[in-house]
GUROTOR-208260 format. One record per residue (C-alpha): residue number from 1; residue in one letter; x, y, z. Coordinates in Angstrom, 1 decimal. Each point is the difference from the previous one (the first is absolute). Layout:
+------+------+--------+--------+--------+
| resi | resn |   east |  north |     up |
+------+------+--------+--------+--------+
|  NUM |    A |      X |      Y |      Z |
...
+------+------+--------+--------+--------+
END
This chain:
+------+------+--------+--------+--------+
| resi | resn |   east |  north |     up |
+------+------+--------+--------+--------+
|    1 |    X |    4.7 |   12.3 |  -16.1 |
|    2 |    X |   -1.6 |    0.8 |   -3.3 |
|    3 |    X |   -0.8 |   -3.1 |   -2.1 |
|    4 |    X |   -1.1 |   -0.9 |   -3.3 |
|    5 |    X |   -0.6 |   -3.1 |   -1.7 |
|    6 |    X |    0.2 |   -0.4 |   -4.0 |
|    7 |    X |    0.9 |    3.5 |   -0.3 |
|    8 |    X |   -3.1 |    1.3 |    1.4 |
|    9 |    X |   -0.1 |    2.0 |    3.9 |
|   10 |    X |   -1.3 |   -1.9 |    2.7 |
|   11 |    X |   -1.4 |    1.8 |    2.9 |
|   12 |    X |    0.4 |   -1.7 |    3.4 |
|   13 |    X |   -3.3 |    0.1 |    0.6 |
|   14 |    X |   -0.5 |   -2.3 |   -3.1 |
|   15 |    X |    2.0 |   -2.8 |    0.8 |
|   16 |    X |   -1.5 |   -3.3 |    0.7 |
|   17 |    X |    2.2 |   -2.1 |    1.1 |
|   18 |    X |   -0.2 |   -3.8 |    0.6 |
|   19 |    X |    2.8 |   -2.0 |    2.4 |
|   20 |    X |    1.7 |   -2.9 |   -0.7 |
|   21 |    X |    1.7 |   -2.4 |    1.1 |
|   22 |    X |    3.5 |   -0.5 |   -1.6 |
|   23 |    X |    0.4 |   -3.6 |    0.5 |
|   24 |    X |   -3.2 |   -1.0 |   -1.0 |
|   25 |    X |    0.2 |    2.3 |   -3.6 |
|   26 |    X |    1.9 |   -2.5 |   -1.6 |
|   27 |    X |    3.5 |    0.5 |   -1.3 |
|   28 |    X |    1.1 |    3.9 |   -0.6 |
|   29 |    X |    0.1 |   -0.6 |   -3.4 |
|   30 |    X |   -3.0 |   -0.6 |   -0.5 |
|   31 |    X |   -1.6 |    2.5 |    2.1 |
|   32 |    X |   -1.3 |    1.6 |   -3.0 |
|   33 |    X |   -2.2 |   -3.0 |   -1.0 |
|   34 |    X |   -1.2 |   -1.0 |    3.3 |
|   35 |    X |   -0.9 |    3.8 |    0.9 |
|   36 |    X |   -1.4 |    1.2 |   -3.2 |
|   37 |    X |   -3.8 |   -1.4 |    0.5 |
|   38 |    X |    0.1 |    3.0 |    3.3 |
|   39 |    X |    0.4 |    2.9 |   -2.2 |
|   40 |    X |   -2.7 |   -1.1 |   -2.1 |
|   41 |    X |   -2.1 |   -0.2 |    3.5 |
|   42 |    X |    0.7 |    3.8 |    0.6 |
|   43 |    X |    3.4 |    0.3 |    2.0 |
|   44 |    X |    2.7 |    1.7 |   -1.2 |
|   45 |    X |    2.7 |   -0.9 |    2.7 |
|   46 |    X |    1.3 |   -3.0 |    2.2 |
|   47 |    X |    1.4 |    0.1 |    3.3 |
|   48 |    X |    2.0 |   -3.3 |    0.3 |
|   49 |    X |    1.1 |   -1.2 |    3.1 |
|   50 |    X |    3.8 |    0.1 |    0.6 |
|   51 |    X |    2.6 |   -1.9 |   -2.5 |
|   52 |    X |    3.0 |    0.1 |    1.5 |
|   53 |    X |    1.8 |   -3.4 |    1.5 |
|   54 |    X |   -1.6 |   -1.4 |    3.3 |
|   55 |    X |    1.9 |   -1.2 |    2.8 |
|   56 |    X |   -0.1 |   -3.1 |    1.9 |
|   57 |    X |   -3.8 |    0.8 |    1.4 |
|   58 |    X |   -0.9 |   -0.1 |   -4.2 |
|   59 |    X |   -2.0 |    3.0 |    0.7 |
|   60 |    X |   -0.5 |    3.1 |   -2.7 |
|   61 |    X |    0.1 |    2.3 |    3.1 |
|   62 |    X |    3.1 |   -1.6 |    1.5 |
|   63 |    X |    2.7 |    0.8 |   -2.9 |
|   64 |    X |    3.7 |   -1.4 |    0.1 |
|   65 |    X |    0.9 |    3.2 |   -3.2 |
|   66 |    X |   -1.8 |    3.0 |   -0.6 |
|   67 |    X |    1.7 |    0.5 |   -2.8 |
|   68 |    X |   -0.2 |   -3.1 |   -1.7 |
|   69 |    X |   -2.8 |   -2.1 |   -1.5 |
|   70 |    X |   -1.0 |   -3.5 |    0.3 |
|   71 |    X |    1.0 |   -1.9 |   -2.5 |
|   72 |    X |   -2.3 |   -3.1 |    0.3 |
|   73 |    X |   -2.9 |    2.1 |   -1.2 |
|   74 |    X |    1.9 |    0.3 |   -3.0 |
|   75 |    X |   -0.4 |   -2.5 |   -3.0 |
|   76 |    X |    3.6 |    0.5 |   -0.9 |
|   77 |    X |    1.5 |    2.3 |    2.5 |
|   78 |    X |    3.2 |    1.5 |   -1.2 |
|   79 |    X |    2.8 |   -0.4 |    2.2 |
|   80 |    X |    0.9 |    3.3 |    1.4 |
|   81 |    X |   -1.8 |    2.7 |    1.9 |
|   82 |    X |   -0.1 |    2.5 |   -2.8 |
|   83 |    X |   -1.4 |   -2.7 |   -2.4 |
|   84 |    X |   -2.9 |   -0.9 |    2.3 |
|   85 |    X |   -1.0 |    3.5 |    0.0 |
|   86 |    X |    0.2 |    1.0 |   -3.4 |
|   87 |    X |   -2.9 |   -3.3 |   -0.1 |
|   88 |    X |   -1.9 |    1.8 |    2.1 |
|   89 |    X |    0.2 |    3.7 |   -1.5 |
|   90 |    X |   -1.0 |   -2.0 |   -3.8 |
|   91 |    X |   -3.0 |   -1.6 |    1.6 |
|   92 |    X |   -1.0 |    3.2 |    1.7 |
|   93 |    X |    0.4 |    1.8 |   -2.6 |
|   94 |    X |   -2.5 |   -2.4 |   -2.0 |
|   95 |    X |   -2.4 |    0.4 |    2.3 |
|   96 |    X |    0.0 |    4.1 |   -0.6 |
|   97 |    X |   -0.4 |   -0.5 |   -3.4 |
|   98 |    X |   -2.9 |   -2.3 |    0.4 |
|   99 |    X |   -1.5 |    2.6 |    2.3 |
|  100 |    X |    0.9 |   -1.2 |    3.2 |
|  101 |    X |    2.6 |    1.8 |    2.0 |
|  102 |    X |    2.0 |   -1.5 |    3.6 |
|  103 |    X |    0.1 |   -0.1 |    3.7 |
|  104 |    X |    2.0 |   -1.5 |    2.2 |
|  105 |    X |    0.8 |    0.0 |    3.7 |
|  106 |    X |    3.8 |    0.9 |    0.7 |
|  107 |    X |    0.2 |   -0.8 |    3.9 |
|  108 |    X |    3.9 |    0.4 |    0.6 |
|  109 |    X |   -1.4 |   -0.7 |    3.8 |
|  110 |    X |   -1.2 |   -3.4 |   -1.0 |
|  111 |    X |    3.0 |   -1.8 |    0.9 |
|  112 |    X |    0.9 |   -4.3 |    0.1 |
|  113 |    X |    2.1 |   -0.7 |    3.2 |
|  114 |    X |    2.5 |   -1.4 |   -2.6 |
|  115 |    X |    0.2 |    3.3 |   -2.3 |
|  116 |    X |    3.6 |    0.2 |   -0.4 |
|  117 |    X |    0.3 |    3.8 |    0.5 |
|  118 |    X |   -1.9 |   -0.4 |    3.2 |
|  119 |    X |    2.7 |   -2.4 |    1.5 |
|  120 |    X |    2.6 |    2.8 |   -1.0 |
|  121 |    X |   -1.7 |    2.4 |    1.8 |
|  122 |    X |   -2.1 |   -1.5 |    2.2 |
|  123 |    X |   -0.2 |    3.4 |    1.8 |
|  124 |    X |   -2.1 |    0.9 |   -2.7 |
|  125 |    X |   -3.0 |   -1.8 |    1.4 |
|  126 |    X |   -2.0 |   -0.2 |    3.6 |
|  127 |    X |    2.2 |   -2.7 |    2.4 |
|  128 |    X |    0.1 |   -0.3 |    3.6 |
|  129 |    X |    3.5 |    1.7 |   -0.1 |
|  130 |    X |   -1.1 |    3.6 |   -1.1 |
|  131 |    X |   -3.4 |   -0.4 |    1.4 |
|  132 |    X |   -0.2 |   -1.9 |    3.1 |
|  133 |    X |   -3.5 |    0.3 |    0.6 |
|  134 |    X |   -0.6 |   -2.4 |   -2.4 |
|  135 |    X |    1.4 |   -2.9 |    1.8 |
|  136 |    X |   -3.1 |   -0.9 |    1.3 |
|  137 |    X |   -1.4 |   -0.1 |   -3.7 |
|  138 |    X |    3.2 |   -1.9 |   -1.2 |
|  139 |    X |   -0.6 |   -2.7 |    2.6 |
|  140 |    X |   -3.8 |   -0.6 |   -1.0 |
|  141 |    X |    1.1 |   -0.2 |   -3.5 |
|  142 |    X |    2.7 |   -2.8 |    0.9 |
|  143 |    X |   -2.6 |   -2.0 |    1.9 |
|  144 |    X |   -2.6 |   -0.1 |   -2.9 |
|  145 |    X |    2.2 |   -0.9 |   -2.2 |
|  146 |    X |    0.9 |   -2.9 |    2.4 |
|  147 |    X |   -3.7 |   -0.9 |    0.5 |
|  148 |    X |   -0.4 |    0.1 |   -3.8 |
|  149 |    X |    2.6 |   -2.9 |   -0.5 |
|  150 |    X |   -1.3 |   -1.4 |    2.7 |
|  151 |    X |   -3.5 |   -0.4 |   -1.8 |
|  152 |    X |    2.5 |   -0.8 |   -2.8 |
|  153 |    X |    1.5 |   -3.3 |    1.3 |
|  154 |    X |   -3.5 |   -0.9 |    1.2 |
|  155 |    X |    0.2 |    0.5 |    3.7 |
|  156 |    X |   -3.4 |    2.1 |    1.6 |
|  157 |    X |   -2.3 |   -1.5 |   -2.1 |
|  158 |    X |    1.8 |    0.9 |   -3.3 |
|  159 |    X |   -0.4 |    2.8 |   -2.8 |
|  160 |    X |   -3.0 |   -1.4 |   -1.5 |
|  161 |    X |   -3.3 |    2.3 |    0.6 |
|  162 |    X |   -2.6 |   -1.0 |   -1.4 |
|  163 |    X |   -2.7 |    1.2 |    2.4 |
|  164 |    X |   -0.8 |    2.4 |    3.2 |
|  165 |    X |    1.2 |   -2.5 |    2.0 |
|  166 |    X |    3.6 |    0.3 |   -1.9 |
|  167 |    X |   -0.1 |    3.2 |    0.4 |
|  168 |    X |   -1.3 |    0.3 |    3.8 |
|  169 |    X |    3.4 |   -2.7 |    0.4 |
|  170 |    X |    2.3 |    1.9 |   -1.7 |
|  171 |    X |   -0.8 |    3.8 |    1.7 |
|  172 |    X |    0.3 |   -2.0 |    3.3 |
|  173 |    X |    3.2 |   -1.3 |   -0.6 |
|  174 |    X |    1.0 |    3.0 |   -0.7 |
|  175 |    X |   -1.6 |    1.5 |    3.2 |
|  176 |    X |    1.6 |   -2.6 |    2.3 |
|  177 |    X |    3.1 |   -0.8 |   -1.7 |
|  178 |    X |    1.2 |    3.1 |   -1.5 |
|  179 |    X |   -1.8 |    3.0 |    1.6 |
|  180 |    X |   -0.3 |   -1.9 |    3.6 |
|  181 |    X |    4.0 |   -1.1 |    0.0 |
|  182 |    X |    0.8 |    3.1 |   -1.0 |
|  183 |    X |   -1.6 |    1.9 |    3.0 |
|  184 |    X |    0.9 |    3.6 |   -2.2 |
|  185 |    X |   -2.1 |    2.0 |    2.7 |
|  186 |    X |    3.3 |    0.1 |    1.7 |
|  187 |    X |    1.2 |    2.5 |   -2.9 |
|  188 |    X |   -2.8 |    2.4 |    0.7 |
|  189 |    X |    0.2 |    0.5 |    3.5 |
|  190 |    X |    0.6 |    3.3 |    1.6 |
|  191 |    X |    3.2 |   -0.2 |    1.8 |
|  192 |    X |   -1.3 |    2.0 |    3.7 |
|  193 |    X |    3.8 |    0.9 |    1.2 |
|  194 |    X |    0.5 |    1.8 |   -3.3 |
|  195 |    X |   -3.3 |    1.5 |    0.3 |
|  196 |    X |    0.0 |    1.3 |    3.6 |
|  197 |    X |    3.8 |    1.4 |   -0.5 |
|  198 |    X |   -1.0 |    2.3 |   -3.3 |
|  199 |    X |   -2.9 |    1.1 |    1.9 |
|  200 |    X |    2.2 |    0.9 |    3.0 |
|  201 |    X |    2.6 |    1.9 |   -2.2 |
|  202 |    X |   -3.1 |    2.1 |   -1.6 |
|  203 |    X |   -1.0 |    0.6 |    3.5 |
|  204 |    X |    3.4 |    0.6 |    1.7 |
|  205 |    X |    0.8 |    3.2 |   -2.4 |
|  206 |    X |    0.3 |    3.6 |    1.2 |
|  207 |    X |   -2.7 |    0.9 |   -2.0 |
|  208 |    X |   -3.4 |   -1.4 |   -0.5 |
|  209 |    X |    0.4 |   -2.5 |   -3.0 |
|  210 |    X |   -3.3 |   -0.2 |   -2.1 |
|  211 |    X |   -2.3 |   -2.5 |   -0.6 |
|  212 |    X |    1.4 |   -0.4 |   -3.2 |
|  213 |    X |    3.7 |   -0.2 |    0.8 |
|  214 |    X |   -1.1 |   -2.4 |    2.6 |
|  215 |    X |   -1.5 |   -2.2 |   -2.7 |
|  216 |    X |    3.0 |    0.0 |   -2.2 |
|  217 |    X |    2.4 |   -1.2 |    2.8 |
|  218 |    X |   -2.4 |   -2.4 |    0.6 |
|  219 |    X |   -0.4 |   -1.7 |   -3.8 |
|  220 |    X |    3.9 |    0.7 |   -0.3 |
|  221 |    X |    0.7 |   -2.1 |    3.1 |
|  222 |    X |   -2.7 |   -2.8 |   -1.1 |
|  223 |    X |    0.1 |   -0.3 |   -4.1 |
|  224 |    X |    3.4 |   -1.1 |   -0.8 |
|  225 |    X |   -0.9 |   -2.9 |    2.2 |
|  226 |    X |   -3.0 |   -0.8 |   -1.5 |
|  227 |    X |   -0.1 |   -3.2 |   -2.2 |
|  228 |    X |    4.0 |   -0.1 |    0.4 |
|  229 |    X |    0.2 |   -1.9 |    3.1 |
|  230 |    X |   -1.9 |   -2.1 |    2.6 |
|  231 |    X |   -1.0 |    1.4 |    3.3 |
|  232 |    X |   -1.2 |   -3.0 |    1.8 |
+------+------+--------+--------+--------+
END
């Protein structure tokens, strides 16, 4: 991109940029006020960290509406979409014309479990239904999330940590009660049948199958298995 700032071309090379983040600028009104003393310090752009609506998690990188922005780092957020953004294209603009041109991460992959669009088209996203090999994944994500409200309610010692010894408690739980129930070697075994049947099809052919073929029958007859189901 070729940018300039108060009229004047700025090379890429010469941008010193500082990041930021959003919810701890103070309202995006007043961006221009808190930021100002930066651009006396030599930078001429901020990168802020995302803006948009969080979903349940609260998390800048977990976002409920791309194309929306939060309104509770707003002073007096309007009440429609269009409204929010014209506040923020006003106070980015008056940071350009006090030198100081924007940033910010866009991350239409950073997604909230509760984004709306998501639930429309849930196919829109990794789930055990278009990729079963991540079953195995989707059941050590539903068991620390159990152990955490577990720690929650106060059972295994509790969430507090406020020592190594907290610490060493907690990654044992974990270890016994999450990793240890789950036994998820069983989704990484080799299953032998398939094996020893796609090596005796590469062998059975009229002509000599290569080492290569060979391989690919094998990690055909093995990967779709892999992390998908349990071979016990």
């Amino acid at each position: 991109p070729v940018l300039s700032v108060q009229g004047q071309h700025l090379p890429a090379r010469s941008v010193t940029q500082l990041t930021v983040l959003s919810r701890l600028a103070g309202p995006i009104e007043r961006w221009r006020e808190t930021l100002l003393p930066q651009a006396s310090m030599g930078y001429n752009m901020v990168h802020f960290t995302p803006i948009q609506p969080p979903g349940e998690s609260g998390s800048c990188y977990a976002l409920d509406d791309q194309a929306d922005i939060d309104p509770s780092l707003m002073e007096s957020p309007p009440s429609d979409k269009e409204g929010r953004w014209k506040v923020v294209q006003q106070s980015v603009e008056s940071l350009e014309n006090a030198g100081l041109l924007s940033a910010m991460d866009i991350v239409l992959n950073h997604c909230a479990g509760s984004a709306p669009w998501l639930l429309e088209e849930p196919d829109s996203a990794y789930n055990v239904k278009n990729c079963p090999h991540l079953a195995a994944a989707a059941e050590l994500d539903l068991k620390l999330a159990w152990f955490s409200n577990e720690l929650k309610k106060g059972n295994f010692g509790g969430p507090n940590i406020q020592n190594h010894g907290d610490l060493e408690r907690v990654l044992g739980g974990i270890s016994q009660h999450v990793l240890g129930a789950l036994n998820l070697r069983e989704y990484f075994r080799v299953n032998e049948a398939l094996s020893i049947e796609a090596w005796k099809t590469s062998e059975a052919t009229e002509s000599r199958t290569s080492q290569q073929d060979t391989y690919e029958l094998l990690k055909n007859s093995l990967l779709p298995s892999l992390g998908a189901n349990r071979s016990g």
